[in-house]
PDB file of N, CA, C and O in Angstrom:
ATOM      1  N   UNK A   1      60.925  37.525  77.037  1.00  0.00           N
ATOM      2  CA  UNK A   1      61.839  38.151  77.960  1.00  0.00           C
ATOM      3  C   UNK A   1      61.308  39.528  78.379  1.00  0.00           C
ATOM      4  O   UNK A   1      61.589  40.183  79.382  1.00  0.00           O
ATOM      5  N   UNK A   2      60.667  39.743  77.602  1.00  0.00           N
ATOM      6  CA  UNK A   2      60.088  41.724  77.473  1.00  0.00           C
ATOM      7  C   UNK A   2      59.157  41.416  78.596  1.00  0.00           C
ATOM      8  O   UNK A   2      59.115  42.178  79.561  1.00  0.00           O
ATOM      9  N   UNK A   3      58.427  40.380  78.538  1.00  0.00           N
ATOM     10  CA  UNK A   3      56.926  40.499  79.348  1.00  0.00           C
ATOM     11  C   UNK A   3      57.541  39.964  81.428  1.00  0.00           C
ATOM     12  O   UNK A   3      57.183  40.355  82.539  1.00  0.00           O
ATOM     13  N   UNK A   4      58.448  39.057  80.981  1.00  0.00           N
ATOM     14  CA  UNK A   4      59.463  38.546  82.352  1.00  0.00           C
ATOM     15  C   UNK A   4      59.543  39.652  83.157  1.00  0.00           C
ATOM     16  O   UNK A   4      59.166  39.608  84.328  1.00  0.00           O
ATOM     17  N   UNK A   5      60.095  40.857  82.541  1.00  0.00           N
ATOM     18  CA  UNK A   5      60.882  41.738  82.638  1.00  0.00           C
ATOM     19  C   UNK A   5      60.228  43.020  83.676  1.00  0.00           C
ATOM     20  O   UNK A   5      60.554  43.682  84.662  1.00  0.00           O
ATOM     21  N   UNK A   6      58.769  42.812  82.445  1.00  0.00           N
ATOM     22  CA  UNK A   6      57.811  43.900  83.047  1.00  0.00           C
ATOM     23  C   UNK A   6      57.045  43.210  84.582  1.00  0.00           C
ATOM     24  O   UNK A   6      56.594  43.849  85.533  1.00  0.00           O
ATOM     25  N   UNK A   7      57.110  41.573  84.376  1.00  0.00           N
ATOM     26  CA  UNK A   7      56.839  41.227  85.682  1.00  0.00           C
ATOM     27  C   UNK A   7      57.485  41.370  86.819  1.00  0.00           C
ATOM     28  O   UNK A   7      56.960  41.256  87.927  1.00  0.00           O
ATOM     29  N   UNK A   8      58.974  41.695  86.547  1.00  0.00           N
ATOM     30  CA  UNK A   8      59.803  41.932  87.688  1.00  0.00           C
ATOM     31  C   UNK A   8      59.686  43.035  87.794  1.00  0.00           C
ATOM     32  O   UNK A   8      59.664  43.380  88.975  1.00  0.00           O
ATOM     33  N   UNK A   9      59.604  43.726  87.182  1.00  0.00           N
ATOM     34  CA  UNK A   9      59.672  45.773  87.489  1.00  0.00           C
ATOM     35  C   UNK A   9      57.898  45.624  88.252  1.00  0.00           C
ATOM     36  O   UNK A   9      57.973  45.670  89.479  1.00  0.00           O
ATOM     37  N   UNK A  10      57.309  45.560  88.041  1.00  0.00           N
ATOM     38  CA  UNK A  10      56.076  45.860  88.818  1.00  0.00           C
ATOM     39  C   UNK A  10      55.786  44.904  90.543  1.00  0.00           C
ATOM     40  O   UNK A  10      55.145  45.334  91.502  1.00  0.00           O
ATOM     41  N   UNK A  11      56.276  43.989  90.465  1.00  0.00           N
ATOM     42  CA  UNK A  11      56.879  43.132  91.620  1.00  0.00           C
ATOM     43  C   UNK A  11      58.277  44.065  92.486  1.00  0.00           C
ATOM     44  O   UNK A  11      58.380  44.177  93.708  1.00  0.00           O
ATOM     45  N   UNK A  12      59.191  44.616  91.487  1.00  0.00           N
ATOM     46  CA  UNK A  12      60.217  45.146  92.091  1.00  0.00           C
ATOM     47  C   UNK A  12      59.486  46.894  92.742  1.00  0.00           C
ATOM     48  O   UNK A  12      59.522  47.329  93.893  1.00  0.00           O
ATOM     49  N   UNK A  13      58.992  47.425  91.710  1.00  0.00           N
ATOM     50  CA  UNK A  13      58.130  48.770  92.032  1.00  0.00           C
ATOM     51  C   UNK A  13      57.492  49.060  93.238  1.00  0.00           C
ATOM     52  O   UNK A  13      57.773  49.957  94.033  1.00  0.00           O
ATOM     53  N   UNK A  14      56.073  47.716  93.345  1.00  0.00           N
ATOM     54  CA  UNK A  14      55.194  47.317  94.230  1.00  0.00           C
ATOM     55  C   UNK A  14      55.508  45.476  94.870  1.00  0.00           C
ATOM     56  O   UNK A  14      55.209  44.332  94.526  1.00  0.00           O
ATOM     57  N   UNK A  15      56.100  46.005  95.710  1.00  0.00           N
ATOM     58  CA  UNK A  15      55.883  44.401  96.472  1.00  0.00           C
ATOM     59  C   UNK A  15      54.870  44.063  96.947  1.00  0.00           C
ATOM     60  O   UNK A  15      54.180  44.797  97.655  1.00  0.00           O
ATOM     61  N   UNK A  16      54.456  42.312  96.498  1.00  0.00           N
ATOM     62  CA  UNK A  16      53.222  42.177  96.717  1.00  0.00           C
ATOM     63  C   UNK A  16      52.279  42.097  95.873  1.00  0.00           C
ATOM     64  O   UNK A  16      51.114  41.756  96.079  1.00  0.00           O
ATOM     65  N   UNK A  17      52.945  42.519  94.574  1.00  0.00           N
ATOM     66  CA  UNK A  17      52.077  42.180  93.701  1.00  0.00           C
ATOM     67  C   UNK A  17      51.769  40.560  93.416  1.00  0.00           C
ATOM     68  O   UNK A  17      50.592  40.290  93.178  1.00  0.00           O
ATOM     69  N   UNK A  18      52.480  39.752  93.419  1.00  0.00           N
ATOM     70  CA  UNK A  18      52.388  38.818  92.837  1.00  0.00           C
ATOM     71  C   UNK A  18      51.857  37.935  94.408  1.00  0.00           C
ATOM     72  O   UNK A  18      52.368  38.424  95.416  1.00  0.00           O
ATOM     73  N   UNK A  19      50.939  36.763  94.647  1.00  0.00           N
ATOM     74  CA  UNK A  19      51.578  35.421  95.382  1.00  0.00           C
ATOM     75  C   UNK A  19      51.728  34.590  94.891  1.00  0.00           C
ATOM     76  O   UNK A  19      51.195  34.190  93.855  1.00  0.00           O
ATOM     77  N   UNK A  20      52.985  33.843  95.932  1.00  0.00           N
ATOM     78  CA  UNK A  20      53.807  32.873  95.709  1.00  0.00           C
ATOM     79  C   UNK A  20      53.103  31.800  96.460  1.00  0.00           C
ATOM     80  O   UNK A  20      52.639  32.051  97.572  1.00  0.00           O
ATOM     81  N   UNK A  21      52.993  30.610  95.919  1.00  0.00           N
ATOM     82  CA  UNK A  21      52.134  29.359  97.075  1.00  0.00           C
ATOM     83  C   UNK A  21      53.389  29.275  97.956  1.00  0.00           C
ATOM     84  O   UNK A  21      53.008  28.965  99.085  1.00  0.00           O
ATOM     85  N   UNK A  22      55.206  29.471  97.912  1.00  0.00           N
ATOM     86  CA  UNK A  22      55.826  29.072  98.625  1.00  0.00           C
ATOM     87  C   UNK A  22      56.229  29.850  99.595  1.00  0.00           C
ATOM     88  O   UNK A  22      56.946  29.489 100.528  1.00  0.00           O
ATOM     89  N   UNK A  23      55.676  31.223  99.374  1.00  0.00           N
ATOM     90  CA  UNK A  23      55.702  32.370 100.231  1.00  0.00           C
ATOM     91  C   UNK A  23      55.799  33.729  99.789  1.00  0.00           C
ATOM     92  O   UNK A  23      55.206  33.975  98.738  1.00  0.00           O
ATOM     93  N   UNK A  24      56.313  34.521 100.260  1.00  0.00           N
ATOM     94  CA  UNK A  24      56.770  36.243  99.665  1.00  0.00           C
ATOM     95  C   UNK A  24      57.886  36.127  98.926  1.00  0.00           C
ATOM     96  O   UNK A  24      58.226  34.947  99.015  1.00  0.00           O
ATOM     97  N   UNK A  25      58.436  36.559  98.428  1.00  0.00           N
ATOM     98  CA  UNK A  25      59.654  36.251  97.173  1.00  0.00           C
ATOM     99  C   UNK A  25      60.366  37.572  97.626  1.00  0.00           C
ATOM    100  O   UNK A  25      59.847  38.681  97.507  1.00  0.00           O
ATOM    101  N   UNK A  26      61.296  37.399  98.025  1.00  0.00           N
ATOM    102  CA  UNK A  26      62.887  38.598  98.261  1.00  0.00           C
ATOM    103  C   UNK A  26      63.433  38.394  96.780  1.00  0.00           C
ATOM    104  O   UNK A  26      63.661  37.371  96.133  1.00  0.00           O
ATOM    105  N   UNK A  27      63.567  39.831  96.465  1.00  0.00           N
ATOM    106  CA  UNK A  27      63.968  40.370  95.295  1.00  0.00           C
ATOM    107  C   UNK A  27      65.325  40.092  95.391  1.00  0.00           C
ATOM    108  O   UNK A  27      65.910  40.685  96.298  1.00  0.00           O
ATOM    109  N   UNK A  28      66.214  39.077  94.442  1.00  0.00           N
ATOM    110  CA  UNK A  28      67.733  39.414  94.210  1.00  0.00           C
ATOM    111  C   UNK A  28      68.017  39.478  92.888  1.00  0.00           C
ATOM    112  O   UNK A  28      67.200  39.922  92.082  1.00  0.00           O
ATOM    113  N   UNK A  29      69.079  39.087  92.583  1.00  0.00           N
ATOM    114  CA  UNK A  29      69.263  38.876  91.136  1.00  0.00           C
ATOM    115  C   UNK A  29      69.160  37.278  90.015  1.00  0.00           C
ATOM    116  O   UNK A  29      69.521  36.977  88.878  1.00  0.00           O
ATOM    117  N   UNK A  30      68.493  36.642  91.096  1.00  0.00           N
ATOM    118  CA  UNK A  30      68.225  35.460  90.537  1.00  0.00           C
ATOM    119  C   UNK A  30      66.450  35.463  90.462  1.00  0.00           C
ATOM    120  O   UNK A  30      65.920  34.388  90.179  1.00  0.00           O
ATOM    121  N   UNK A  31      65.646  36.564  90.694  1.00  0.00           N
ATOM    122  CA  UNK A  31      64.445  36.549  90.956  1.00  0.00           C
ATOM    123  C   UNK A  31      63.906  36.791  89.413  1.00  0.00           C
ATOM    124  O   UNK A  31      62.737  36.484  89.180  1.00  0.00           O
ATOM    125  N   UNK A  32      64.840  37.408  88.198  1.00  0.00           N
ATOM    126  CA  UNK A  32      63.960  37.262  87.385  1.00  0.00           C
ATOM    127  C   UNK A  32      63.487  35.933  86.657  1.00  0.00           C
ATOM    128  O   UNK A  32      62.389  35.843  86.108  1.00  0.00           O
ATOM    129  N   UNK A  33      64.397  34.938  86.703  1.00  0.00           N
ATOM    130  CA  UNK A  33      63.996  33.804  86.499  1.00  0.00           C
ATOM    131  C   UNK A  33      62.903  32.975  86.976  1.00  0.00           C
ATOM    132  O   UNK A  33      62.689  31.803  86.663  1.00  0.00           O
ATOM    133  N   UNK A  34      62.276  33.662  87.717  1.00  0.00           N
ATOM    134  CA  UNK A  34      60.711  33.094  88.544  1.00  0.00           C
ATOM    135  C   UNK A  34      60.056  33.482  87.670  1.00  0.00           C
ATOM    136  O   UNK A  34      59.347  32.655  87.096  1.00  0.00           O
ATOM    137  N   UNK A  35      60.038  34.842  87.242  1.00  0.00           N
ATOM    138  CA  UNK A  35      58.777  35.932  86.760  1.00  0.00           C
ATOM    139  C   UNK A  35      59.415  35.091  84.784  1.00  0.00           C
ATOM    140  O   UNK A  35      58.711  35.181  83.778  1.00  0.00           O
ATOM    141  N   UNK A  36      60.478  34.563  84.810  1.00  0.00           N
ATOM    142  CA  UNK A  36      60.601  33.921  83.054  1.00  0.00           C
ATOM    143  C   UNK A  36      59.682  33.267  83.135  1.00  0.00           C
ATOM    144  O   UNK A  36      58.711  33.439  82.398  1.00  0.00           O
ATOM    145  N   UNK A  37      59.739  32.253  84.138  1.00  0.00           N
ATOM    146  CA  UNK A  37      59.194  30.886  84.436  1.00  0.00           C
ATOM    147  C   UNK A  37      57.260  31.665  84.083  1.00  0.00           C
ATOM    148  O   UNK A  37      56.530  31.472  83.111  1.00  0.00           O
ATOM    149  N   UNK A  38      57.050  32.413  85.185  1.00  0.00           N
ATOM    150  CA  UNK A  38      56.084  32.666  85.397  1.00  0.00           C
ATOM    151  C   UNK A  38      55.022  33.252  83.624  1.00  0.00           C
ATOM    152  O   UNK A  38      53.878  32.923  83.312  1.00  0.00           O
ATOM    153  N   UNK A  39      56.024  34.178  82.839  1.00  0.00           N
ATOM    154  CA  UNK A  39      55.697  34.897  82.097  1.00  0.00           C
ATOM    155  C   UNK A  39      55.471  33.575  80.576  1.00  0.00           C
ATOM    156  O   UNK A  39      54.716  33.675  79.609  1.00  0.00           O
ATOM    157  N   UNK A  40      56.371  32.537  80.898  1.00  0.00           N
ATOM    158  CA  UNK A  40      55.912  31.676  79.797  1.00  0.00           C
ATOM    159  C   UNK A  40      54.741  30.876  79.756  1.00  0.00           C
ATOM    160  O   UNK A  40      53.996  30.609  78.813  1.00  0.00           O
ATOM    161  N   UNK A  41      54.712  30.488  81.147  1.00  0.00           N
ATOM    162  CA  UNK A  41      53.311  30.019  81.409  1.00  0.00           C
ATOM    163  C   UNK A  41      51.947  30.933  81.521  1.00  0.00           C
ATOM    164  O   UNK A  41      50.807  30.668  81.902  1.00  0.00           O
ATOM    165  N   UNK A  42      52.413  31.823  81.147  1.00  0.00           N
ATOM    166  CA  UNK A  42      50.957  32.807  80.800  1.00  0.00           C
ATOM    167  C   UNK A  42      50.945  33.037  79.456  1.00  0.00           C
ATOM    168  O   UNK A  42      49.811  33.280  79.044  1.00  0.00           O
ATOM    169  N   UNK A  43      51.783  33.048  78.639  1.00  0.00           N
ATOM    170  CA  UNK A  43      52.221  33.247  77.436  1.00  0.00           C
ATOM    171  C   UNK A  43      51.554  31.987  76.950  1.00  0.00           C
ATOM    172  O   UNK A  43      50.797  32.166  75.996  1.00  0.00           O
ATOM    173  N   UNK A  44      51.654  30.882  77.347  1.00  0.00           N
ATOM    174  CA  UNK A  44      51.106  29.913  76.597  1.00  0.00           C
ATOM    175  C   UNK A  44      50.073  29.785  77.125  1.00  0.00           C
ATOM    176  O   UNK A  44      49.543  28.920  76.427  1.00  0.00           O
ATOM    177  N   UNK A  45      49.176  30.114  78.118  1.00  0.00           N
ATOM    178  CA  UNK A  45      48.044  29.808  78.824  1.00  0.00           C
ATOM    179  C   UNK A  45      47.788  29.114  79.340  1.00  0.00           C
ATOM    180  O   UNK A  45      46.596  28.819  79.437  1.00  0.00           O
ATOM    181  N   UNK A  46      48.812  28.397  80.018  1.00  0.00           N
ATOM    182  CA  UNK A  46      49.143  27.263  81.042  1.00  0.00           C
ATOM    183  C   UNK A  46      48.335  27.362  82.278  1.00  0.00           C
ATOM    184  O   UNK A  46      47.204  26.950  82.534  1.00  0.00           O
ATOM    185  N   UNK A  47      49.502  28.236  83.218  1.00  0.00           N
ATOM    186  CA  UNK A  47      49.068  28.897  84.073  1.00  0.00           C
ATOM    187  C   UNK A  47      48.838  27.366  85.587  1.00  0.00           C
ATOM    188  O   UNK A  47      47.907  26.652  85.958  1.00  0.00           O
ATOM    189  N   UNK A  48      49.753  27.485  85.835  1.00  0.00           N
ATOM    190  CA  UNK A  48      49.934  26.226  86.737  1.00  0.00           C
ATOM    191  C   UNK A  48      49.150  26.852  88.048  1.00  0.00           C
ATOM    192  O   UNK A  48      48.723  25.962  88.784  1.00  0.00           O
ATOM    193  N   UNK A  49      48.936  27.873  88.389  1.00  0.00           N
ATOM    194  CA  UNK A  49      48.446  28.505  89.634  1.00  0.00           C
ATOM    195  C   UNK A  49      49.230  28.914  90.484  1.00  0.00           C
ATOM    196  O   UNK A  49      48.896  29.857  91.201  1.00  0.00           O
ATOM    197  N   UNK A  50      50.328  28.375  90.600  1.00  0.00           N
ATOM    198  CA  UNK A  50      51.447  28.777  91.769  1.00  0.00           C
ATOM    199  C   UNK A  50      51.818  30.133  91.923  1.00  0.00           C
ATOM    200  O   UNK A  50      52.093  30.600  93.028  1.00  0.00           O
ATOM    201  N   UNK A  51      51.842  30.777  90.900  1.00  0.00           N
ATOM    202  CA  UNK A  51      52.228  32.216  91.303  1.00  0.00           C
ATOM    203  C   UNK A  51      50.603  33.253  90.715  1.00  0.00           C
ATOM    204  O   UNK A  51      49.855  33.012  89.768  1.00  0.00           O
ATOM    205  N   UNK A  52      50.574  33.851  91.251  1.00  0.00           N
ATOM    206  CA  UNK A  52      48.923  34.453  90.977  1.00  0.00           C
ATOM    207  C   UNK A  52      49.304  35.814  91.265  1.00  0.00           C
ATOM    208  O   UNK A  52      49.965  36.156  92.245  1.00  0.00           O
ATOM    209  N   UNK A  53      48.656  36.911  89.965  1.00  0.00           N
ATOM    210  CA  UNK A  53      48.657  38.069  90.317  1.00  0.00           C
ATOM    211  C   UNK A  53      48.121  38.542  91.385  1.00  0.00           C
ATOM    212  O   UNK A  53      47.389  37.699  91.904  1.00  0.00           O
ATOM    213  N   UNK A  54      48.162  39.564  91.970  1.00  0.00           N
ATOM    214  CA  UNK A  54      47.083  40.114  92.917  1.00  0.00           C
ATOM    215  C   UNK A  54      46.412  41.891  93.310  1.00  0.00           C
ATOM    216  O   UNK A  54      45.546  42.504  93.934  1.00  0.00           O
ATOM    217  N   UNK A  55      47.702  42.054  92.305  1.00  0.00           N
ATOM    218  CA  UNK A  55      47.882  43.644  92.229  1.00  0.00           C
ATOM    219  C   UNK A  55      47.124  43.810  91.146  1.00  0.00           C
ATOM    220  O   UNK A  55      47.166  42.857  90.368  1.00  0.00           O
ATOM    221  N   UNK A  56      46.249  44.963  90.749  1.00  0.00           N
ATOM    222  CA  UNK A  56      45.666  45.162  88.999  1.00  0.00           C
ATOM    223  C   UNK A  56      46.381  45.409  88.288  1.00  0.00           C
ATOM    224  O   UNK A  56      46.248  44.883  87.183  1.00  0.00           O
ATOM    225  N   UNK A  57      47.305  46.155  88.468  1.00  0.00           N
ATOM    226  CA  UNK A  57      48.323  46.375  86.961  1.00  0.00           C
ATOM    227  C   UNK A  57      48.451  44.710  87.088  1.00  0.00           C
ATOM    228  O   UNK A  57      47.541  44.065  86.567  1.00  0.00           O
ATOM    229  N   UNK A  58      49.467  44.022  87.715  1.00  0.00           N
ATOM    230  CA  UNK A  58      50.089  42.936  87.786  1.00  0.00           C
ATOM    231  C   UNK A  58      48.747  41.908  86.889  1.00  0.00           C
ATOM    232  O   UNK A  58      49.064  41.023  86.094  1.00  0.00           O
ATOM    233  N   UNK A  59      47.483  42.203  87.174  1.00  0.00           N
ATOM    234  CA  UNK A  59      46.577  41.294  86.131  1.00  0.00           C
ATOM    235  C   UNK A  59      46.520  41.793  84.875  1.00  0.00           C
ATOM    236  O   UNK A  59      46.413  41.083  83.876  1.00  0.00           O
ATOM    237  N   UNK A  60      46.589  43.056  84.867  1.00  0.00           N
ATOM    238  CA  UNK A  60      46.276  43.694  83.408  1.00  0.00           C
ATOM    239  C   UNK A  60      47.546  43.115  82.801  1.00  0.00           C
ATOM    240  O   UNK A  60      47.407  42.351  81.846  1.00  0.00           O
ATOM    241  N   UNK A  61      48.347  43.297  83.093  1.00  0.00           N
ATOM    242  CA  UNK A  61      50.298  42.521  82.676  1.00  0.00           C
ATOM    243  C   UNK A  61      49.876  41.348  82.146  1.00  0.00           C
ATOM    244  O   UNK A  61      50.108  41.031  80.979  1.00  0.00           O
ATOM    245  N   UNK A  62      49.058  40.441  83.195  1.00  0.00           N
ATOM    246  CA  UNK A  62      49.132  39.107  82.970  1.00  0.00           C
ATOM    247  C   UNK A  62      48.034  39.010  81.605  1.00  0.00           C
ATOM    248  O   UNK A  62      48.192  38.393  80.551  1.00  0.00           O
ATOM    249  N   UNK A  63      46.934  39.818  82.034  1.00  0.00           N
ATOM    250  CA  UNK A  63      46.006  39.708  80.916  1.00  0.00           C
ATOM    251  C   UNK A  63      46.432  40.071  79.541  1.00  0.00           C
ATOM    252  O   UNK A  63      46.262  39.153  78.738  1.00  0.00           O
ATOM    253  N   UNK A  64      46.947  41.174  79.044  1.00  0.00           N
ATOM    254  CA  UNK A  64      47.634  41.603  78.206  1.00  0.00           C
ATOM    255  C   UNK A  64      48.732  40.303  77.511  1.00  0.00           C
ATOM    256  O   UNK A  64      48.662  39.861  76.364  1.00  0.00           O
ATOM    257  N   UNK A  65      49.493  39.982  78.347  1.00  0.00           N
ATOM    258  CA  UNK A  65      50.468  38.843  77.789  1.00  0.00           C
ATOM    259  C   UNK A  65      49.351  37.495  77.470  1.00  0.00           C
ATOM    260  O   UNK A  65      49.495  37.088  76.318  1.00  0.00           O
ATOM    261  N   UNK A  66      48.416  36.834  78.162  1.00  0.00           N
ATOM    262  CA  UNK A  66      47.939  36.008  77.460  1.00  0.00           C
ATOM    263  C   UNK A  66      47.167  36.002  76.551  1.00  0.00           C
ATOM    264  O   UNK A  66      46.733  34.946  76.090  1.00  0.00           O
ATOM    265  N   UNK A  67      46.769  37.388  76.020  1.00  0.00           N
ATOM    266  CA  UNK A  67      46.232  38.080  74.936  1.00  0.00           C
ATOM    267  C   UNK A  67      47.100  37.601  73.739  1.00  0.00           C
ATOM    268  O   UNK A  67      46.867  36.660  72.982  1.00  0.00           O
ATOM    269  N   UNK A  68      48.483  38.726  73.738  1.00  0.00           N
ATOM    270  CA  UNK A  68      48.968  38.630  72.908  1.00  0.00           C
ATOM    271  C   UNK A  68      50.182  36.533  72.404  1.00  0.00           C
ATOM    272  O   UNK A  68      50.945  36.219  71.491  1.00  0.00           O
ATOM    273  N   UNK A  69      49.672  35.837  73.553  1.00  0.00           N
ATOM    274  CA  UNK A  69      49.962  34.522  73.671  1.00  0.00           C
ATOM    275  C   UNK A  69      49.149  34.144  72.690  1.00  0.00           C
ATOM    276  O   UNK A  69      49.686  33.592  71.729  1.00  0.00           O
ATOM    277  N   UNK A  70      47.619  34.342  72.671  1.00  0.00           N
ATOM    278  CA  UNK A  70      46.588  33.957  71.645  1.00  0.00           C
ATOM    279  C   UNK A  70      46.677  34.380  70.404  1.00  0.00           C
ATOM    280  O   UNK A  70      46.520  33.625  69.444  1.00  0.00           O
ATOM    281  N   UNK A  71      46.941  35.644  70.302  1.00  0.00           N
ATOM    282  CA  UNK A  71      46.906  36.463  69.152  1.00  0.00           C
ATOM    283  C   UNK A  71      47.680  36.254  68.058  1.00  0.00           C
ATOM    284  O   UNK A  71      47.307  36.059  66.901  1.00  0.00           O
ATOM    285  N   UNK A  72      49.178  36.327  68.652  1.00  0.00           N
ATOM    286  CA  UNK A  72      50.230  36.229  67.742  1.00  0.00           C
ATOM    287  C   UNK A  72      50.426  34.983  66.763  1.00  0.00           C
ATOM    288  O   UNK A  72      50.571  34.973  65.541  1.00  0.00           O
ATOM    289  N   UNK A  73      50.387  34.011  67.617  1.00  0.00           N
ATOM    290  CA  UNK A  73      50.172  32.693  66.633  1.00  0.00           C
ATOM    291  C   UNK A  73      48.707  32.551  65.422  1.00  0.00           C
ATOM    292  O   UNK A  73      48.686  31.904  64.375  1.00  0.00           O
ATOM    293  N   UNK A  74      47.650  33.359  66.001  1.00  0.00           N
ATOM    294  CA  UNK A  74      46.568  33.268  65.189  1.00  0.00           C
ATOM    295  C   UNK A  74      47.056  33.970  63.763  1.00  0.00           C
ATOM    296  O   UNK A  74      47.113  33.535  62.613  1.00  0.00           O
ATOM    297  N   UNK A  75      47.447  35.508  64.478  1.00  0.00           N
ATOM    298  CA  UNK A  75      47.742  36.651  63.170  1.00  0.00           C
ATOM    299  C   UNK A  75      48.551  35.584  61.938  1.00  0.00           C
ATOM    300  O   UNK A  75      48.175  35.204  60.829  1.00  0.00           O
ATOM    301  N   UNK A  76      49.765  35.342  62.699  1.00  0.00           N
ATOM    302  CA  UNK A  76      50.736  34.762  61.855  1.00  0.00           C
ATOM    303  C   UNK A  76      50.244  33.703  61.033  1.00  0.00           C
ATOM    304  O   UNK A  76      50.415  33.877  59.827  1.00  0.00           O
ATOM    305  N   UNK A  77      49.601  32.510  61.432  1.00  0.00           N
ATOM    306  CA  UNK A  77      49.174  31.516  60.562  1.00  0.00           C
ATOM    307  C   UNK A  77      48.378  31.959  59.821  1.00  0.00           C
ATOM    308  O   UNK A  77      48.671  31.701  58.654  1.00  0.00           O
ATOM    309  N   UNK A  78      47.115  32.747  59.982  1.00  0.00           N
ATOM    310  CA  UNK A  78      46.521  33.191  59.012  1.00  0.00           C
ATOM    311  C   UNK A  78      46.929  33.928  57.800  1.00  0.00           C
ATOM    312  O   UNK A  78      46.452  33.773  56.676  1.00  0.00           O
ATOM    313  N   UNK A  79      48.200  35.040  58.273  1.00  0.00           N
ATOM    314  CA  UNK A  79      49.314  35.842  57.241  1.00  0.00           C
ATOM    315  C   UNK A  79      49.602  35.045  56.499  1.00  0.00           C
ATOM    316  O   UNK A  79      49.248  35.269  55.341  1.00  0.00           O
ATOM    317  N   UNK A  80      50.559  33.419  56.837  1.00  0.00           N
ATOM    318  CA  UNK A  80      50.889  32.392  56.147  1.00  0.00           C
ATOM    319  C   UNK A  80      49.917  32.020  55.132  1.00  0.00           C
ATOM    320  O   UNK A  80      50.215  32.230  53.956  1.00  0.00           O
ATOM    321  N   UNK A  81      48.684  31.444  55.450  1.00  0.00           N
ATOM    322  CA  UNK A  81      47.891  31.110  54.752  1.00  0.00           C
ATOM    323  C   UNK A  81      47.612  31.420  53.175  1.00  0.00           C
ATOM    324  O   UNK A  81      47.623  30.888  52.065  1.00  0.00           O
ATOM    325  N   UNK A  82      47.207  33.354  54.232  1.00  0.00           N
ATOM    326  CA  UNK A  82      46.774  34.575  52.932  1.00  0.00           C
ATOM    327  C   UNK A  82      47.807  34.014  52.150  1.00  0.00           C
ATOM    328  O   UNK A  82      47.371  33.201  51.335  1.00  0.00           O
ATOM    329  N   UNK A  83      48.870  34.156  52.128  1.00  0.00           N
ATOM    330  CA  UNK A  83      50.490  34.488  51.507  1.00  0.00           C
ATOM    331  C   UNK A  83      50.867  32.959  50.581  1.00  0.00           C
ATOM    332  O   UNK A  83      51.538  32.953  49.549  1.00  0.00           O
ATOM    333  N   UNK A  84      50.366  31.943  51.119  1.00  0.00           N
ATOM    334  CA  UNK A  84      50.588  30.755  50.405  1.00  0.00           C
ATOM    335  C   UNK A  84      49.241  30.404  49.248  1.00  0.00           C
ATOM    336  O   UNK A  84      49.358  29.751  48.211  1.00  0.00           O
ATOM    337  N   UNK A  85      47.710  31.179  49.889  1.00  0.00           N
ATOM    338  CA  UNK A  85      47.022  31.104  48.857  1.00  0.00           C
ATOM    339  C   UNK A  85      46.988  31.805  47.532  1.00  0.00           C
ATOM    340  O   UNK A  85      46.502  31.526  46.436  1.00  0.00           O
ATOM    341  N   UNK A  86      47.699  32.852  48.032  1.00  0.00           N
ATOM    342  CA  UNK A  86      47.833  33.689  46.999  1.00  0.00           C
ATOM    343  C   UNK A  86      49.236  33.612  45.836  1.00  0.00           C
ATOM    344  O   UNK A  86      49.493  34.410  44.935  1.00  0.00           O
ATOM    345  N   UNK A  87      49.807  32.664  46.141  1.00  0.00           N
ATOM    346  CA  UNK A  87      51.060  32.033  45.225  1.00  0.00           C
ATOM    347  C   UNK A  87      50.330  31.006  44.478  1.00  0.00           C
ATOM    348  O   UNK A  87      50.836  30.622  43.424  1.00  0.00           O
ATOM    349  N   UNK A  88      48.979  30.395  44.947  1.00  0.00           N
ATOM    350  CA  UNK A  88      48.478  29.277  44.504  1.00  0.00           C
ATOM    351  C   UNK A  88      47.219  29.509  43.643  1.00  0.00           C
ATOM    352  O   UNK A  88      46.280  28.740  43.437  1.00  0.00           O
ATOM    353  N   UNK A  89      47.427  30.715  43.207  1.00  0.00           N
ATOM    354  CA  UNK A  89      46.543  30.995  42.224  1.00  0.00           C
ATOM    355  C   UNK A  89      46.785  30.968  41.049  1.00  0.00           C
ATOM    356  O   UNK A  89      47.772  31.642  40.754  1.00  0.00           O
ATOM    357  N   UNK A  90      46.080  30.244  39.861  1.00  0.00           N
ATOM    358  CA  UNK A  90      46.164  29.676  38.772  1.00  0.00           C
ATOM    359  C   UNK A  90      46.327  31.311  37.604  1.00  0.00           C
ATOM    360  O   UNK A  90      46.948  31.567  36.572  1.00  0.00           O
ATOM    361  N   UNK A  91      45.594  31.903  38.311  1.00  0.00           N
ATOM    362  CA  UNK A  91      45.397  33.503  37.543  1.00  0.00           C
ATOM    363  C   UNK A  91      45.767  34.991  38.782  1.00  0.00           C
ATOM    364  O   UNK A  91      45.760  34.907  40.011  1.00  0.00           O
ATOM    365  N   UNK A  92      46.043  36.180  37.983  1.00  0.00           N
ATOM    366  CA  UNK A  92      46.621  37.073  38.384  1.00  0.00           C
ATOM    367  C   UNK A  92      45.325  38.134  38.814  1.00  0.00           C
ATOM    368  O   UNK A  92      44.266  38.201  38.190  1.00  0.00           O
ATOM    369  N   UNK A  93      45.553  38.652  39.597  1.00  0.00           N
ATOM    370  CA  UNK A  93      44.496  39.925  39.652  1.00  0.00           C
ATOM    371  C   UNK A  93      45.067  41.290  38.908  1.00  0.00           C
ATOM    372  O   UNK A  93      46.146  41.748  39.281  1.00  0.00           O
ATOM    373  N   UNK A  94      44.364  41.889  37.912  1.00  0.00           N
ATOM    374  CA  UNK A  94      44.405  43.084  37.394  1.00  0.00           C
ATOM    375  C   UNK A  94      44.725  42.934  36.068  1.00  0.00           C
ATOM    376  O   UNK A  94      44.829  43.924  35.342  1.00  0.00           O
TER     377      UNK A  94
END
């Protein structure tokens, strides 16, 4: 929702940041639900093409979020891992 959010404020800031294959997008109050749409599919690294940054912040946004799309699941499973191997040790350290 955080990253949605920041896509609408920089779209709302600078119009034009973003294109739309279906055209220019008029800002109302149903517009953040494009940039949800938009922000999950970068989040997971989907990325259907339909909406495309075009502004640099608006890529750095996008880049940044599919960063932390990659990242977070890596950190975490590996945390898990550490955390389950280390219950599964037969002996104690120290």
């Amino acid at each position: 929702m955080a990253f949605s959010l920041a896509h609408f404020l920089v779209e709302y800031i600078n119009p034009g940041s973003y294109q739309f294959q279906v055209g220019p997008l008029r800002l109302d109050e149903q517009s953040w639900t494009i940039f949800y749409y938009y922000s999950i599919t970068t989040l997971t690294t989907l990325g259907y093409g339909d909406i495309i940054p075009v502004h640099p912040i608006a890529r750095n946004l996008a880049m940044v979020e599919s960063l932390v799309g990659q990242l977070y699941p890596a950190i975490l499973i590996a945390r898990l891992v550490t955390l389950h191997a280390q219950t599964q040790r037969p002996w104690k350290d120290g």
